[in-house]
Steps between C-alpha positions, in 0.01 A plus 500: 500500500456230220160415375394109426432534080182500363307249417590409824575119553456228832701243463276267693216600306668432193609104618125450590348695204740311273392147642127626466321335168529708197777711734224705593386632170169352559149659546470369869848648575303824413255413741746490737683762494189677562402321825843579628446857404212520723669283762828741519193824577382292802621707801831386672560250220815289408710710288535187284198546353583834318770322382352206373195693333775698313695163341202374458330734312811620319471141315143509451503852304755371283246395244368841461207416810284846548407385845827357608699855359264702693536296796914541474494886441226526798778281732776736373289856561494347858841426567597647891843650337303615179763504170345719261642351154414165549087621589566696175632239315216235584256779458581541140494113420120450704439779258629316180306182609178664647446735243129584581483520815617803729659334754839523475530878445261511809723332721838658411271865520428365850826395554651801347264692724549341832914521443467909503562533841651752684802295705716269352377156635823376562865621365531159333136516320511482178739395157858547579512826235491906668109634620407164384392447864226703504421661187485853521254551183272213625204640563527661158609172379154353611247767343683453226381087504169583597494744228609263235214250675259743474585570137491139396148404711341833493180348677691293744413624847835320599675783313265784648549408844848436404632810463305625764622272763864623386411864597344399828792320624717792458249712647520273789893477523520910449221592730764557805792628287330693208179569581411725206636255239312241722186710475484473109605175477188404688292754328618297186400155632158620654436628064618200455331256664169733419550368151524162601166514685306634172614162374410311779887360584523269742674641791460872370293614820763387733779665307266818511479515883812409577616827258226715701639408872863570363338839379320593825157432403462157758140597498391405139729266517320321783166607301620318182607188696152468647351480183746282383432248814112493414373205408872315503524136623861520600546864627804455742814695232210796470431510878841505563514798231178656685669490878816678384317782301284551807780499716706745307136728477509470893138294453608251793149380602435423091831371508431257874196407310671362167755348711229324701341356186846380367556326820193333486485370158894389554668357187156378341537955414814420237405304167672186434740462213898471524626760197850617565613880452858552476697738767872509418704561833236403725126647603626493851847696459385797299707793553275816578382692892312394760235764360399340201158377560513277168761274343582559157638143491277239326177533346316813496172481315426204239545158682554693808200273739641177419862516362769382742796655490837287369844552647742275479878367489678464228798522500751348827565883574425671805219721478437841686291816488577841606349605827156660572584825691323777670393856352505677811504871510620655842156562600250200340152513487531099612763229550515201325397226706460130325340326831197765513479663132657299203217245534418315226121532399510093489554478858160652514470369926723729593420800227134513614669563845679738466252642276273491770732641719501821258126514505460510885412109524748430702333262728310311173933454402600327807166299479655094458849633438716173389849425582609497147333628156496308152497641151143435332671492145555142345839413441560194273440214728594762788187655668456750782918596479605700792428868616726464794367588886429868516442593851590799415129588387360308796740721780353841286155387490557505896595783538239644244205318741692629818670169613813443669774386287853390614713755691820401329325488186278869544754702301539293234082429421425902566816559229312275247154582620563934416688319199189349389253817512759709331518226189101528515501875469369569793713720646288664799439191623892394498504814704224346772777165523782697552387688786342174657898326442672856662278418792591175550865548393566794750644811525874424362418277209585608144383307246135560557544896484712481231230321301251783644712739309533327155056460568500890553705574212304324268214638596712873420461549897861665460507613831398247658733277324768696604427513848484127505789365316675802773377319775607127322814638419544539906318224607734262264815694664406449830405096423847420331766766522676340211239566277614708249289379161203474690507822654655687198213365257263610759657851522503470080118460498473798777725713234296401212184560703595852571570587144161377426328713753697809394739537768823547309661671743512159710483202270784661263748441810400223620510322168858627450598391822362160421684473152829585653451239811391239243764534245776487824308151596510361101873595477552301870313214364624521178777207502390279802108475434345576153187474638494761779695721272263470220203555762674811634550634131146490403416720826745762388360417120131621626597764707765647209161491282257711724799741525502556173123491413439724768824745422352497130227593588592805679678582268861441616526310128901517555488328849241230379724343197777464754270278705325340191890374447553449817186261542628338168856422637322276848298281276501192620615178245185416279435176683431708799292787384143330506552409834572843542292644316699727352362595102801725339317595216325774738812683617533424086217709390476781758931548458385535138275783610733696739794459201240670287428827721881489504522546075663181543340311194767201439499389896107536476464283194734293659311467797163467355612216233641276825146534608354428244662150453375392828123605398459562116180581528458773836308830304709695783820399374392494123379836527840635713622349203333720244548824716835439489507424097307821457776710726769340297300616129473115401138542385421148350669310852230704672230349313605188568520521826221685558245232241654256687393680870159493359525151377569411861265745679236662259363722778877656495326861359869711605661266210184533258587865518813461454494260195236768345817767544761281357263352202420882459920580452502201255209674234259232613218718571209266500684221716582793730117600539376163579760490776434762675141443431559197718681683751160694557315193475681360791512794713287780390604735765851458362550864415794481285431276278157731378768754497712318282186390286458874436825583376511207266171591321587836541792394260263315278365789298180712522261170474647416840412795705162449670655139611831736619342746668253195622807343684640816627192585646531188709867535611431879586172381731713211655844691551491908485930500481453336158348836394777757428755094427690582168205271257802227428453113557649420821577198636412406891805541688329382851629255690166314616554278824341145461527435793559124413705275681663252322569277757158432519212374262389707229144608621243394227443747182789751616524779282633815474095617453433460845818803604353810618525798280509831638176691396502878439280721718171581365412855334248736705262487137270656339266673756855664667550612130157686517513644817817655475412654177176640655718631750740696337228590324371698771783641630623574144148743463525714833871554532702847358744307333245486204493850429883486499487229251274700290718795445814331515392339163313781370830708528682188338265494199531839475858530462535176294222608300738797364741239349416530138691115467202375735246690331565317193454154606107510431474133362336276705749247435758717696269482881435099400897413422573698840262333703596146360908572568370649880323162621726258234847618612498435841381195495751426338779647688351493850342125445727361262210411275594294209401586106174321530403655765566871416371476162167294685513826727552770255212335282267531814581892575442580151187309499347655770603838393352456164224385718445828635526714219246293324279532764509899504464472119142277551354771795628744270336409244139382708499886605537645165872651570787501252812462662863417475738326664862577528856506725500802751884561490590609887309179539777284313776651700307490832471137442861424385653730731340333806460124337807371772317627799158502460281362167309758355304441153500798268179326264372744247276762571192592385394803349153601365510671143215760659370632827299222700249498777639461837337176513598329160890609582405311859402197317787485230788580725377204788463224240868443519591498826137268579619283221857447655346461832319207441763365265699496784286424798436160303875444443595591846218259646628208301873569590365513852356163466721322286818670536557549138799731408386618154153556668683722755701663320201623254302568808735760607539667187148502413413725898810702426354548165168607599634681807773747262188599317328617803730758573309846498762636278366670163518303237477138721149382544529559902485935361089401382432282832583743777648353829262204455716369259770577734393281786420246249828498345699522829302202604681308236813617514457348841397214394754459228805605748405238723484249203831581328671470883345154493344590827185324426 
């Protein structure tokens, strides 16, 4: 198709312009083409007038006019079949002749902004040169002008709100199709548009709640519009704003009651003015769903109460726009329905009804109900436009108060009346209308029981909604043998229903049966009636899909990729898949999973990256993404993928962890810290991320270890299998289940933070620790095995004792080396403790030992006693030779240089053991509290310490204590065993 060339030229126009005095060139002929500017907005105008504005005005800019230029490019931005050069062109030569003011790169941003759309508006839109039709970088295209406005007027609050109205239209255009990259677009406008307000833009606060119902916060949106309306003469475009946040926060009696004052105050509510806003293609045939609450065609925030939008024609080409379809998912939460729930706040007669309706005022809606209803809004010289004649909300206010209502009609007004309290959330009550239509629909009618089911399921009644959409299934059989798609979706939801509510064993069947009989009725259909065939697809599509989930799942990965392809080959053609409902990109992302527990890493990046063009910004795909870059050793894609997961979702702790591992393998330390810091932050029960904490500063050198031990501590008390784990970073292979549904809103602040995380069981603590000890204690001090113990080592030390080698080793240094290596070594081997740690360890033995010496040295010394302190050799080898079954510490001895009183060797030979007591009662009370492995570990040594010197064996301390020291020191041997088990 040929386009007419550009400037574009009327023939007529020229004749008459050329007869005009001074041709038109004249300051009046300015004038004019102004007037017919506004004349060509008037609604339902002669297309002439776009026409003549254009030759009109193309004359009177010739001189270099500011007024007249901005006029022309304003005229061009609006154009019906918008042609991107020429906007470009005349945006560049308003900017030549309007050099101060920020106009023009405002309007082609707008422009620019408004042309990002999701659908092609027509396959003739556009210059006649490839992707010129829509362009695919456009949105980019506009920041990009807004940017360069925002640069040049740095204080213009044109430029502010700007760039933020550019991000909230393409949150509004994603919000069905990419929710996530919706989500920060929004998130981006709402900053945005905060800005604005701290300078006091016009239009800023509008902008702002429009961003905050798009984000799931209708509430303070409706709060910020009601302090907007305060005090405003002409409130109607912010009551308007008010009704639809309070009908999207389910506030339906605030909501009747802003309708009701928009009604009253009628089109005195709007301010007067007539300022034009450009919308290329046409306000009214915006490509987009039915579930898009807000148009992201014309103007958004500055302007936004009083500008009217422009379309116009032209060009003599015929114009068209891509058609607004359904995103439908197989079971809804509520059907579109234009008649009863795309109602525009303007018609505010028939919102406060239905409003009222919602908030049980029924009767106070069918109060004076008129034949017809009228827009309040001011229209040019058009007032009170039409809202059509919905009886609809009259027949289901009827039925609400308990009224009869046609018989022919009944099925039809309970449909859109269980319709309506679904869309308001109020699902229970859908419930109560249902069962009043299956009463007075009978025993054999379908529809209402298959609507029962799709309530149920919603509500995660899984068995319930199985047993109804059985019984529909039947009851739409019996009505109309023929059937097939009505009773095979039913029997789909049944299937799905079943896999919900655990019953594999019968929804795996029955979904397979359904996928075969569907893809038999899309190959029948598939040459005669595209239509049926396409409808029949998407049932086997959905039922391929919970095969494979489910199968998954189970862990029949093999079976489930077959029906992931499978699913892919019955999807439907792309015009047909919102009606459907049908998004890919999940059979897309979980594929990419299943391909991955196969060791399939190509097909899973394959998978993962087609899902990730139809939502950029999901943190589930991103971070599939990044588990898949790790598997495949491509460190640095990981960390983009998994920054990028947080970008989108910066509650997603699995991928903080993660990123903290991979920064880690790349030597950046620090950056890996503050991730998993954040990980923490988010979830501090998240046990493997303290674990990971602790290996990383356990890698960090010695000035690291209380903050290593610190974190392992944490990830011991909240997970008790990350004790005897290998201390290596580890990334989280789980697969966490959303449990999102992407064929249905995003619910408001979704985040991976709000997933369950399993939680260890708790330990039995300290006063378990104490009894148990007391008990052995006991038993340990009236059984015969202690005699037995006694001369089994007596007859050891003995023997050893004859070993002149042994003899030798007097120094002290010998019993403290030994008794370092016993506790040091395996730790090492049997916890895979890392350098830090062992040397942390080994400093903390030889501490405490030193501890205990020096203590015998000070009584020692208070008594008046010379001593010495030195190895005992069978000691040594004792130790060593039973080190790798059960710890015992050979410490020096002490040995008086001259015969002692009974009472001064008493006092010497129990300072150690006391002193290594307490040492380790402390440590073993704070591991017990604050599960800290160093403190544990030190704990233990320190009672087996104190409890090897209580052996009554000549020379060991135990030989000067009697079987006192006996019970004592089997008390915390007790105490120590049950430690080093991990028992308490």
């Amino acid at each position: 198709m040929s386009f007419a060339p550009y400037p574009y030229r009327y023939p007529a126009m020229t004749r008459l312009l050329n007869e005009a005095p001074g041709r038109a060139y004249t300051a009046e002929a300015k004038q004019l083409g102004a007037a017919l500017l506004l004349m060509a907005a008037r609604p339902n105008s002669n297309l002439n007038f776009a026409a003549a504005a254009f030759a009109v005005l193309d004359r009177a800019r010739a001189d270099g006019d500011c007024p007249a230029q901005l006029n022309l490019l304003l005229l061009v931005a609006a154009d019906q079949e918008p042609r991107d050069k020429p906007v470009h062109a005349e945006s560049q030569r308003a900017e030549s002749v309007c050099p101060d003011d920020p106009t023009p790169l405002w309007l082609l941003g707008q422009y620019q902004s408004q042309r990002a759309r999701v659908h092609s508006l027509s396959n003739s839109t556009g210059d006649a040169v490839p992707g010129d039709s829509v362009p695919a970088a456009a949105q980019r295209q506009a920041l990009d002008t807004l940017e360069r406005l925002a640069q040049r007027f740095p204080d213009s609050a044109a430029a502010i709100t700007g760039v933020a109205d550019a991000h909230l239209r393409a949150g509004f255009r994603l919000a069905v199709s990419q929710p996530f990259t919706a989500r920060h677009e929004l998130q981006t406008a709402a900053a945005g548009y905060q800005q604005a307000r701290s300078i006091e833009a016009p239009g800023a606060a509008a902008g702002l709640a429009r961003a905050l119902i798009g984000l799931g916060e209708p509430g303070h949106a409706a709060e910020l519009a009601r302090e907007s309306i305060a005090g405003q003469r002409t409130p109607g475009p912010m009551l308007e704003l008010l009704i639809m946040a309070e009908e999207t926060a389910h506030q339906f009696g605030q909501a009747e009651a802003a309708g009701r004052q928009l009604a009253s105050r009628g089109p005195g509510a709007y301010p007067h003015g007539f300022p034009l806003f450009a919308v290329p293609g046409g306000a009214d045939e915006t490509p987009g769903d039915e579930d898009l609450k807000q148009d992201p065609m014309g103007p958004q925030s500055l302007g936004w109460e009083t500008y009217t939008t422009l379309s116009v024609y032209l060009q003599p080409l015929p114009g068209g726009a891509g058609a607004t379809v359904e995103d439908v998912s197989f079971i809804p939460l509520y059907r579109p329905d234009g008649g009863v729930l795309e109602i525009m706040a303007s018609c505010a007669e028939v919102s406060w009804r239905r409003n009222a309706i919602l908030a049980g005022h029924a009767r106070a809606a069918l109060t004076d109900f008129p034949d017809e209803f009228k827009s309040v809004r001011p229209i040019g010289d058009y007032e009170n436009t039409g809202c059509g004649a919905p009886g609809d909300i009259r027949e289901i206010a009827r039925l609400e108060e308990g009224l009869p209502v046609d018989r022919d009609s009944l099925d039809s007004v309970a449909e859109k009346r269980q319709n309506l309290w679904r869309w308001a959330g109020d699902l229970p009550r859908a419930e109560r209308t249902i069962q009043d239509w299956l009463k007075a629909a009978g025993a054999t009618t379908g529809s209402p029981m298959l609507r029962l089911g799709e309530v149920y399921f919603l509500q995660r009644r899984y068995d319930d909604a199985a047993a109804a959409f059985g019984a529909a299934a039947r009851r739409l059989r019996y009505a109309e043998e023929n059937n097939d798609l009505g009773v095979w979706q039913a029997q789909l939801d049944e299937g799905a229903s079943l896999i919900h509510a655990g019953r594999d064993t019968e929804g795996l069947p029955l979904l397979r049966t359904i996928a075969e009989r569907a893809e038999r009725g899309a190959a029948y259909w598939r040459r005669s009636n595209q239509d049926a065939a396409a409808q029949f697809a998407a049932i086997g599509y959905h039922a391929r899909a919970q095969l494979a989930d489910a199968e998954r799942e189970s862990g029949a990965v093999h079976a489930s990729v077959n029906d992931y392809e499978a699913a892919r080959e019955l999807l439907p053609p792309p015009s047909y898949r919102g009606v459907a409902g049908i998004r890919s990109e999940r059979i897309d992302a979980n594929q990419a999973l299943a391909e991955l527990q196969l060791g399939r890493l190509a097909r899973a990046r394959q998978r993962i990256e087609s899902a990730l063009r139809a939502d950029p910004m999901n943190p589930g795909f991103l971070m599939t993404a990044g588990f898949i870059a790790n598997r495949a050793g491509e460190t640095a894609t990981a960390v983009r993928h998994n920054a990028a997961t947080l970008m989108s979702d910066p509650g997603a702790f699995p991928a903080a962890n993660d990123l903290g591992v991979e920064l880690a393998k790349l030597g950046r330390r620090d950056d890996a810290v503050t991730s998993l810091r954040r990980a923490v932050g988010i979830r501090p029960d998240y046990a493997l991320a303290w674990f990971n904490l602790g290996v990383l500063y356990s890698q960090m050198g010695p000035r690291r270890v209380l903050e290593s031990q610190g974190a392992f501590a944490r990830a011991f008390a909240l997970d008790k299998e990350l004790v005897d784990r290998k201390p290596l970073l580890t990334i989280d292979a789980q697969i966490y289940r959303t449990g999102l549904d992407l064929s249905k809103p995003l619910p408001p602040r979704w985040s991976f933070s709000q997933l369950q995380v399993l939680s260890a069981a708790p330990s039995i603590g300290l006063l378990g620790a104490l009894l148990l000890g007391l008990g052995l204690a006991q038993t340990a001090g009236s059984s015969t095995q202690v005699s037995q113990a006694e001369g089994l080592l007596e007859s050891a030390g003995k023997r050893l004792g004859r070993l002149t080698l042994l003899n030798r080793l007097r120094n002290p240094l010998w019993a403290l080396a030994t008794t370092v290596l016993i506790f040091t070594l395996p730790a090492v081997i049997r916890l895979r403790a890392g350098a830090t740690e062992a040397v942390t360890l080994s400093v903390g033995v030889l501490s405490m030992a030193l501890l205990a010496m020096w203590a015998r040295r000070l009584v020692a010394r208070r008594v008046g006693v010379t001593t010495r302190q030195e190895s005992w050799g069978p000691g040594v080898a004792v130790g060593v030779a039973t080190a790798p079954l059960a710890p015992w510490a050979p410490l020096p001895v002490i040995r008086a240089n001259r015969d002692i009183s009974k009472d001064a060797s008493s006092r010497i030979h129990a300072t150690a053991p006391i002193a290594l007591a307490i040492v380790g009662i402390i440590l073993s009370v704070e591991s017990s509290a604050f599960e800290v492995p160093l403190s544990r570990s030190l704990g233990t040594a320190a009672l087996i310490m104190a409890a090897s010197t209580l052996l009554p064996v000549a020379p060991l301390d135990g030989a000067s204590l009697g079987k006192t020291g006996l019970v004592a020191g089997a008390g915390l041997v007790g105490a120590a065993v049950l430690i080093w088990l991990g028992v308490v």
